[in-house]
C-alpha positions in Angstrom: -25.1 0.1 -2.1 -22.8 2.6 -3.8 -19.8 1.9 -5.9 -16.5 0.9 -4.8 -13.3 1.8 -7.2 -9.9 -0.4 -5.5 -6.8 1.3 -6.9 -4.5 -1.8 -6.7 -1.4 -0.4 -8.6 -1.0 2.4 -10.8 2.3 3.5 -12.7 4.9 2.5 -13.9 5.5 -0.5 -11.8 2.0 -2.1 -12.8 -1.4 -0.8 -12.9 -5.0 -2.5 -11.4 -8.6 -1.4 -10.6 -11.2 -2.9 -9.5 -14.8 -1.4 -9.9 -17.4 -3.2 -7.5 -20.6 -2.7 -7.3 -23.0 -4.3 -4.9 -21.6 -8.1 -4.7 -19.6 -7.9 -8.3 -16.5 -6.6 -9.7 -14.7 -6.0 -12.5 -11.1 -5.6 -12.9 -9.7 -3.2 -15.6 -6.0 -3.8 -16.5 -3.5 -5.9 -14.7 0.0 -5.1 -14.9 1.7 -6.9 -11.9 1.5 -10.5 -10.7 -1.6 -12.8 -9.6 0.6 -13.1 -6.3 0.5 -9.5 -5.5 -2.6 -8.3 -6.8 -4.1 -10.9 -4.4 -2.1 -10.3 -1.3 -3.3 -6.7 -2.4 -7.4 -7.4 -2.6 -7.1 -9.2 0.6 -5.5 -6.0 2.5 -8.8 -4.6 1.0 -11.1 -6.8 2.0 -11.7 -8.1 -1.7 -12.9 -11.7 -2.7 -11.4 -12.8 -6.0 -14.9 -14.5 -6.7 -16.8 -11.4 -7.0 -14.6 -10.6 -9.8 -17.1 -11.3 -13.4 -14.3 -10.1 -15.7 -11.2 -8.8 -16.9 -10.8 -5.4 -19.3 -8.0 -4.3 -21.0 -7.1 -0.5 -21.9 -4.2 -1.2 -24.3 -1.3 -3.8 -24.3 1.8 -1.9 -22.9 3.1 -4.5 -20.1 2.8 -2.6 -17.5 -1.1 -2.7 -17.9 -1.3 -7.0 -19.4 1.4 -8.9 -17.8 -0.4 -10.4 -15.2 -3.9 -10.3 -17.3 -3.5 -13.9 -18.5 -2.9 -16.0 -15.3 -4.9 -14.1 -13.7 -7.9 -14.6 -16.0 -7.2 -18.0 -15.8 -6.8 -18.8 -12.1 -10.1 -16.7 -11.3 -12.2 -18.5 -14.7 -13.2 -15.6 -15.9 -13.1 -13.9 -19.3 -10.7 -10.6 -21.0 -12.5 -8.0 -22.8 -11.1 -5.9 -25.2 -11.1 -4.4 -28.3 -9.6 -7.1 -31.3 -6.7 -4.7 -32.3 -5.7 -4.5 -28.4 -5.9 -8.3 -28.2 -3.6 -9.1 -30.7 -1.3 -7.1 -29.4 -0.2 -9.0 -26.9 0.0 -12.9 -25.8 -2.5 -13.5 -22.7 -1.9 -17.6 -23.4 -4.9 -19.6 -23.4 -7.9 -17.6 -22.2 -11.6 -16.8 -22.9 -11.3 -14.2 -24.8 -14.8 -11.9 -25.6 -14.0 -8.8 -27.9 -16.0 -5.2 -27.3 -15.8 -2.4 -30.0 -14.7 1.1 -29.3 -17.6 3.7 -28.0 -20.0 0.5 -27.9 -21.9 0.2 -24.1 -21.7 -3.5 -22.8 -22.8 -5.0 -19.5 -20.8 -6.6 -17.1 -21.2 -7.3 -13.2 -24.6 -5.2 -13.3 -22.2 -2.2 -14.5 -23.2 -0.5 -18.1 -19.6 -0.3 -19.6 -18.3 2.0 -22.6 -14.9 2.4 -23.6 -13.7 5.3 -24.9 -10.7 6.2 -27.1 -7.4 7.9 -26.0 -4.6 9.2 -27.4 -1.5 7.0 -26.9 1.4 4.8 -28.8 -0.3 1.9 -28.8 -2.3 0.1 -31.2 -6.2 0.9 -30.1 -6.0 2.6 -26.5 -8.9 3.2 -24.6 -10.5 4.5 -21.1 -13.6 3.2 -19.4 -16.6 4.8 -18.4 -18.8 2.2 -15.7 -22.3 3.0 -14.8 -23.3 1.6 -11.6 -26.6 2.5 -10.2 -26.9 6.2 -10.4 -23.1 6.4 -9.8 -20.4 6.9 -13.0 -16.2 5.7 -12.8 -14.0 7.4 -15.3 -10.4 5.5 -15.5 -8.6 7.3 -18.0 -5.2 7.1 -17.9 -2.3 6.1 -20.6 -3.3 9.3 -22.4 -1.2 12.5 -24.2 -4.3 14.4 -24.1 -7.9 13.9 -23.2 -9.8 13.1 -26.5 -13.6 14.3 -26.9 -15.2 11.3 -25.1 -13.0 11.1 -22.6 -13.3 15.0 -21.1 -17.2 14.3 -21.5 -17.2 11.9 -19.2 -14.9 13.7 -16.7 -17.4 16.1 -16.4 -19.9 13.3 -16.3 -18.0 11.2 -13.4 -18.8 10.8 -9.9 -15.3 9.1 -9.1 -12.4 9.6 -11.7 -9.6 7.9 -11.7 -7.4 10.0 -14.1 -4.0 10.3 -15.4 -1.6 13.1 -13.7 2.0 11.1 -15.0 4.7 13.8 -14.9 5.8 16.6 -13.8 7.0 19.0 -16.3 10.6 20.2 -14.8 11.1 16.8 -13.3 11.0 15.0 -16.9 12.9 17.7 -18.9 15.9 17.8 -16.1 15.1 13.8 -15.4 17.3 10.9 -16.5 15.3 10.2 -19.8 16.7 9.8 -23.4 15.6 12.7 -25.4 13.7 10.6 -27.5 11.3 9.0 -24.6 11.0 12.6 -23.3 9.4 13.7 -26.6 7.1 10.9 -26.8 5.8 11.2 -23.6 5.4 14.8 -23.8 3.6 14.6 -27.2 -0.3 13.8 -27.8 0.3 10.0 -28.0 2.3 10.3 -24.4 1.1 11.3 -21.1 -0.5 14.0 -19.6 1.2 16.2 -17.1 0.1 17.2 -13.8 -0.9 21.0 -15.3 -2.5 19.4 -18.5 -4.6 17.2 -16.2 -5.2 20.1 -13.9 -6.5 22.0 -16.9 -9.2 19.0 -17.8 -10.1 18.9 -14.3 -11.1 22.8 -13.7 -12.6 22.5 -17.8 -15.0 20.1 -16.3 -15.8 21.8 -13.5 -19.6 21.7 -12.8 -21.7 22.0 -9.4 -21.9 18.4 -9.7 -19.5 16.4 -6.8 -17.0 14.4 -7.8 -14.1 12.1 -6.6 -10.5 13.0 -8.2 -7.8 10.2 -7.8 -4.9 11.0 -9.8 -3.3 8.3 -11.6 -0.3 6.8 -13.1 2.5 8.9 -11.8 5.8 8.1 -13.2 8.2 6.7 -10.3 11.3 9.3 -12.1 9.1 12.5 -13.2 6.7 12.8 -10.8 5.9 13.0 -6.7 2.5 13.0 -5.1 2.7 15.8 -3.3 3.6 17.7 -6.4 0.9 16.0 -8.3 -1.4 17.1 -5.3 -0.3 21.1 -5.0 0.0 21.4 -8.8 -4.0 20.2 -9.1 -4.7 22.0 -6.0 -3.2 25.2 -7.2 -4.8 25.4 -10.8 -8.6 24.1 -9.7 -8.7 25.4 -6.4 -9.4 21.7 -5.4 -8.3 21.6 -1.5 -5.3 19.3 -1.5 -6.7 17.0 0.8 -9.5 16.1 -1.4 -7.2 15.0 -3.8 -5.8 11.4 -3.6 -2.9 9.3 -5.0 -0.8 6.5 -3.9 1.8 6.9 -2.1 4.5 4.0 -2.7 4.6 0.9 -4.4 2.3 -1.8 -3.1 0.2 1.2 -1.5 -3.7 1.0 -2.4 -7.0 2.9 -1.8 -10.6 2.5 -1.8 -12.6 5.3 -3.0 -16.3 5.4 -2.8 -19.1 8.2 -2.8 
């Protein structure tokens, strides 16, 4: 059986993925409520037992407010690095810690994370081996480190981080301030820089692109899309994103 990646959320609003592979899961980041992210599985055909555990790429709400109850209500652990985790209050929950560029096993999965570049205290992506299949998410990232574009070249399915569009954030409703930041190396990346890592890694090898984390304000799908499209040559309907909030996918080989 081949690898399933569920994109439950991802942006601003709240972000979620689940990885499964044969009858387990795991689900990386969870930025919105138990509520939702379970009406959300069970649009997608998911059941919250196959879940084994919980990972965390970095403690900005919008990736760990729902991390806690939710680890709690399914009885499973959070996995993260120590720096992440007290970075943020989950409440009362099993907590097992992973080091940086160190492999792990969970839910039959091989599991590495990988550093990225971002204002928070020890960010990181995810690289899952399942079978003969690998899942990059990287997202939350100014630019791709080392690691990180290795294993975009690497993945069979990456789910990778196209936030803004360039125009849209310098003419958008902003501060200066949080327009620098996400523009600089411990930001985001924008649809061209992301377009850039993508045709980089460019190989003969097949691969799944989902792009990832647009911002609601500086960014549009179908901009995402034709931007990506344009710079790779990638056919725009090979390319995927959600559409709306509450929207999801299901993206296998």
């Amino acid at each position: 059986m081949s690898v399933e990646v569920h994109v439950l959320a991802s942006g601003s609003d709240g972000n979620c993925t689940v990885v499964k592979y044969e009858d387990r899961a795991v689900m990386i980041d969870e930025g919105i409520s138990f509520k939702a992210i379970k009406e959300r599985m069970d649009v997608n055909g998911l059941d919250p037992s196959c879940i084994d555990a919980i990972l965390v790429t970095h403690e900005h709400s919008d990736h760990v407010s729902g991390v806690g109850a939710t680890a709690r209500k399914l009885g499973i652990p959070l996995m993260c690095n120590e720096n992440t985790f007290r970075s943020f209050d989950p409440g009362n929950v099993d907590y097992r810690p992973i080091r940086m560029m160190n492999s792990f096993q969970v839910a039959g999965m091989e599991i590495i994370s990988l550093p990225t570049s971002h204002n928070a205290a020890e960010p990181c992506s995810y690289l899952l081996q399942a079978g003969d299949e690998k899942v990059l998410i990287a997202t939350d990232t100014g630019k791709l480190t080392f690691p990180v574009e290795h294993a975009l070249k690497e993945a069979d399915i990456a789910v990778i981080e196209s936030n803004y569009d360039k125009h849209m954030l310098d003419y958008g409703p902003y501060p200066p301030s949080l327009k620098r930041l996400i523009d600089s190396d411990m930001g985001h990346m924008c649809n061209v820089a992301t377009a850039n890592a993508i045709k980089r890694t460019m190989t003969d090898h097949k691969r799944k692109i989902f792009l990832a984390h647009l911002s609601r304000h500086n960014n549009e799908p179908d901009i995402a899309r034709e931007t990506v499209s344009n710079i790779t040559g990638i056919r725009r309907m090979e390319l995927d994103c959600l559409e709306f909030k509450g929207d999801t996918r299901i993206i296998r080989m």
